[in-house]
Each structure stands twice: as structure tokens, then as C-alpha cells.
N, C-alpha and C positions, 0 to 999 in steps of 0.2 A: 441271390447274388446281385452285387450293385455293379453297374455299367457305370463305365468310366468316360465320359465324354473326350473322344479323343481331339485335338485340335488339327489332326494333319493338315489341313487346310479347309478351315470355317468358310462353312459355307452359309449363302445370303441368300435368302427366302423371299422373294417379293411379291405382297399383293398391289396388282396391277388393278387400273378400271379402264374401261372403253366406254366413255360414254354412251349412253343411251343403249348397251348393248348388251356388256358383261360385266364380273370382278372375277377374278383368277389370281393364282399363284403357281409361281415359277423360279427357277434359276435361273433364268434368263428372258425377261421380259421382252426385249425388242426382237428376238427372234420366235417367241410365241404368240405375240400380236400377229406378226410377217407373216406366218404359215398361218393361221384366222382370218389373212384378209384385210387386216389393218393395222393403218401407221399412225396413226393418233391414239396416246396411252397416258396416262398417268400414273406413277407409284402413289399407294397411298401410307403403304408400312412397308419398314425392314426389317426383318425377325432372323436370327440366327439359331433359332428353334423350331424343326420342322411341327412340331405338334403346338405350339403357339401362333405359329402363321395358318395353320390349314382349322385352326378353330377362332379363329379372328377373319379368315376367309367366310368363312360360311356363317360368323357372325354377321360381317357385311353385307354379305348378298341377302339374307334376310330383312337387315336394316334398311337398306338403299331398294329394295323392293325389285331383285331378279330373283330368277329360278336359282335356288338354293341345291350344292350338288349332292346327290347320294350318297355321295364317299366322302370321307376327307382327304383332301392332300398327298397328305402321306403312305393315304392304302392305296394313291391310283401311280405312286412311281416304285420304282426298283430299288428297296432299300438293302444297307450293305449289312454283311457281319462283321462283329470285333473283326477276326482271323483277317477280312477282306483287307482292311483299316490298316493292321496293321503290316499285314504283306506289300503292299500297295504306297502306304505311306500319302498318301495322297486325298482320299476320302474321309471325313466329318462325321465320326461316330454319334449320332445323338443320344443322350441316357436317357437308357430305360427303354430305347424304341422294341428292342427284342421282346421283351414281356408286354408290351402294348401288342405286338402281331399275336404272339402266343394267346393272348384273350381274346383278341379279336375274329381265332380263328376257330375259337373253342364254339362246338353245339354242345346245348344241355343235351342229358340222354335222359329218358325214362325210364325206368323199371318197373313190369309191371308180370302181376303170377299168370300163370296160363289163361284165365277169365278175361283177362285184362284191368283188374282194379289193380289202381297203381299204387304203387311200395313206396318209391324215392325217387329222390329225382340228384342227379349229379351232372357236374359242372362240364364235363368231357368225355369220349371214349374212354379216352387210356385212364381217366380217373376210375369211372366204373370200372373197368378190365384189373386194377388195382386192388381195388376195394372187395372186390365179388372172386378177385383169383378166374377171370376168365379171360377169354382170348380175346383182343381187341376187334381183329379182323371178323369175327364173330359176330359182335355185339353190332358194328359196323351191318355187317351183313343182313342180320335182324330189321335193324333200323329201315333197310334202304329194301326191305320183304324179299331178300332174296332166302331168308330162310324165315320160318315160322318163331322158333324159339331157339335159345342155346341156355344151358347148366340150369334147365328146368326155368328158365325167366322170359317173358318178351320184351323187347325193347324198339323203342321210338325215342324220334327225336320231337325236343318240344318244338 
């Protein structure tokens, strides 16, 4: 299903620098410097695509030679749903972001027979749970050793 970029109000994505210090991105750069500590900033991009500014961030911080961050961008704020967007009328739907969380949150799962030589390998719980006809909560369970096996299988996460 394709995601429709809503426009309720586009919003602006800026990578900031602090000299000698950071590069960041925000929606609001002069009050993210402020709560940092500092009032000396400069814009260096404006992107109205969250997943183009938070991968042109961490392009930069790399480039210009600071600690480059763990996450990008866009997994470290509170992003909205369509339904939000459009009850609200006021938030900036990006396309596609839904199916970027949904992978992002996805663990491979293992399958492997009671020995443990392993079968297959799938993309997600609920994929396996699909695939195998067993219970997700299950396989979950397996994984995380609070059970041994479930429908004759072990499972781990890769």
C-alpha cells in the first residue's frame, strides 16, 4: 500500500552545526541549540523529507569528522500515523515512513529442529508465525528462552 504524503502543514527539517562541537537536525534549530547550551549555530541544509535530512545528517557528521549518531533522525522522534494527519489536519505525513518503522522494527527469527541445526531463517515473528501456522507469542517466547521449543521447532533471534 503506497503512502500518500500529506501536506497538512510541510514541515522543515534542518541540519544545524555548532561549531567545533556538533551537527544535528531539528524542527527547530534555535531552540535546540538553547536547551545544548548554545547560541552560536548555523543551518547548513533544509530538507522537507524526514528520511533525507536524517541521512544527509549523519552523512555530515561523518564528513566534518564528529561522532556520528546511532539512530537516524527520524527513529529518535515521535513520528505520526496517516489516521493522526489526517484527524489533526495539521501534521506532515512523510511517504513511506510507516513501512520504513515496520522494517526497522522487524528481528530476523531462526528456525532451528530440536538439535539445533538450523532450517530457515525469516524476516520477522509474525512472518514465521504465518509461514509455520504457529503462535507468535510463542515463537517470541522461544526466542527470548522463556520456553525451550513450541510446534516441535527452536527459535532464536539472529
Amino acid at each position: 500500500m503506497e503512502i500518500i504524503s500529506y501536506l497538512c502543514s510541510m514541515k522543515k527539517y534542518y541540519i544545524y552545526h555548532i561549531k567545533g562541537k556538533k551537527i544535528g537536525c531539528t524542527i527547530q534549530p534555535k531552540r535546540r541549540t538553547k536547551t545544548q547550551g548554545f547560541d552560536n549555530y548555523e543551518i547548513l541544509e533544509e530538507h522537507t523529507d524526514i528520511y533525507i535530512a536524517s541521512d544527509r545528517e549523519m552523512e555530515l557528521q561523518k564528513e566534518w569528522g564528529y561522532q556520528v549518531d546511532t539512530l537516524p533522525y527520524w527513529r529518535s522522534i515521535k513520528m505520526t500515523t496517516k489516521e493522526t494527519c489526517i484527524k489533526t489536519g495539521n501534521i506532515a505525513l512523510q511517504s513511506g515512513h510507516l513501512e520504513r518503522i515496520r522494517k526497522a522494527r522487524q528481528t530476523p527469527i531462526i528456525q532451528m529442529d530440536k538439535l539445533g541445526n538450523v532450517i530457515q531463517e525469516f524476516e520477522s515473528g509474525k512472518i514465521t508465525a504465518n509461514t509455520l501456522n504457529l503462535d507468535a507469542s510463542s515463537i517470541s517466547a522461544c526466542c527470548k528462552g522463556k520456553l525451550k521449543s513450541t510446534g516441535g521447532y527452536k527459535f532464536k533471534y539472529k
